[in-house]
C-alpha positions in Angstrom: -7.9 -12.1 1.0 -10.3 -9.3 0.6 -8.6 -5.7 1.2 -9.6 -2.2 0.9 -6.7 -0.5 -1.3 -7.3 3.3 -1.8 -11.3 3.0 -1.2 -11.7 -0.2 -3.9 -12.1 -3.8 -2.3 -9.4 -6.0 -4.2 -8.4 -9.1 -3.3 -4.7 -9.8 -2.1 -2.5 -13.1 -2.1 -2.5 -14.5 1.8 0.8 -13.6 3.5 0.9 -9.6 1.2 2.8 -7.0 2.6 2.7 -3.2 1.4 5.5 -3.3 -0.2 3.4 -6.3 -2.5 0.1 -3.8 -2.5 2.7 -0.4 -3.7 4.4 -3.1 -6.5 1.3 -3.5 -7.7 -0.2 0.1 -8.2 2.9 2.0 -8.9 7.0 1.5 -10.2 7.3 4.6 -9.8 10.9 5.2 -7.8 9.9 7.5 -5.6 7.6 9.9 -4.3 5.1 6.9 -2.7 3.6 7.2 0.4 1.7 4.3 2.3 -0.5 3.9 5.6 -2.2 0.7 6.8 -5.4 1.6 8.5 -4.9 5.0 8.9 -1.6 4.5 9.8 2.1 5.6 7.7 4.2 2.8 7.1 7.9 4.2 6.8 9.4 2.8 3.2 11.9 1.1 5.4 9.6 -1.4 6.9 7.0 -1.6 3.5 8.8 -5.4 2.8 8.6 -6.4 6.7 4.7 -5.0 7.4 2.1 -7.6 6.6 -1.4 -6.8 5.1 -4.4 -8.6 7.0 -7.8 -9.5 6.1 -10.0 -6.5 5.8 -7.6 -3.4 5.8 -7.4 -0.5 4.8 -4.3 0.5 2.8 -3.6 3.9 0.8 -1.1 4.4 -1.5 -0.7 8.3 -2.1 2.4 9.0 -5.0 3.5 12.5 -5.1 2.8 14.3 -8.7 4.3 17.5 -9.9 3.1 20.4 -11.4 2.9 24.2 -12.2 
């Protein structure tokens, strides 16, 4: 399934959900953010929110610095 995941076209397994498209950018712990279309997704419902043919999903983690 074709998807657009932080501007690149990739292609996803059928039946992804964000929580599958943040596994695969980032382990990272903490400090992820993600929207679907423009849209946040709250962390809580990342496992529960299903990616679609043709979206758009950003995945933004949080970097420090001085």
């Amino acid at each position: 399934m074709d998807v657009i995941i932080n501007g690149e076209r990739r292609d996803v397994a059928p039946r992804s959900t964000v929580a599958d498209v943040v596994r695969s950018l980032t382990d990272a712990p903490g400090g992820v953010a993600a929207a679907v279309n423009d849209e946040v997704v709250p962390r809580a419902a990342w496992a529960a929110t299903p990616i679609a043919e043709n979206d758009r999903v950003d995945v933004l983690t949080a970097v420090q610095g001085g």
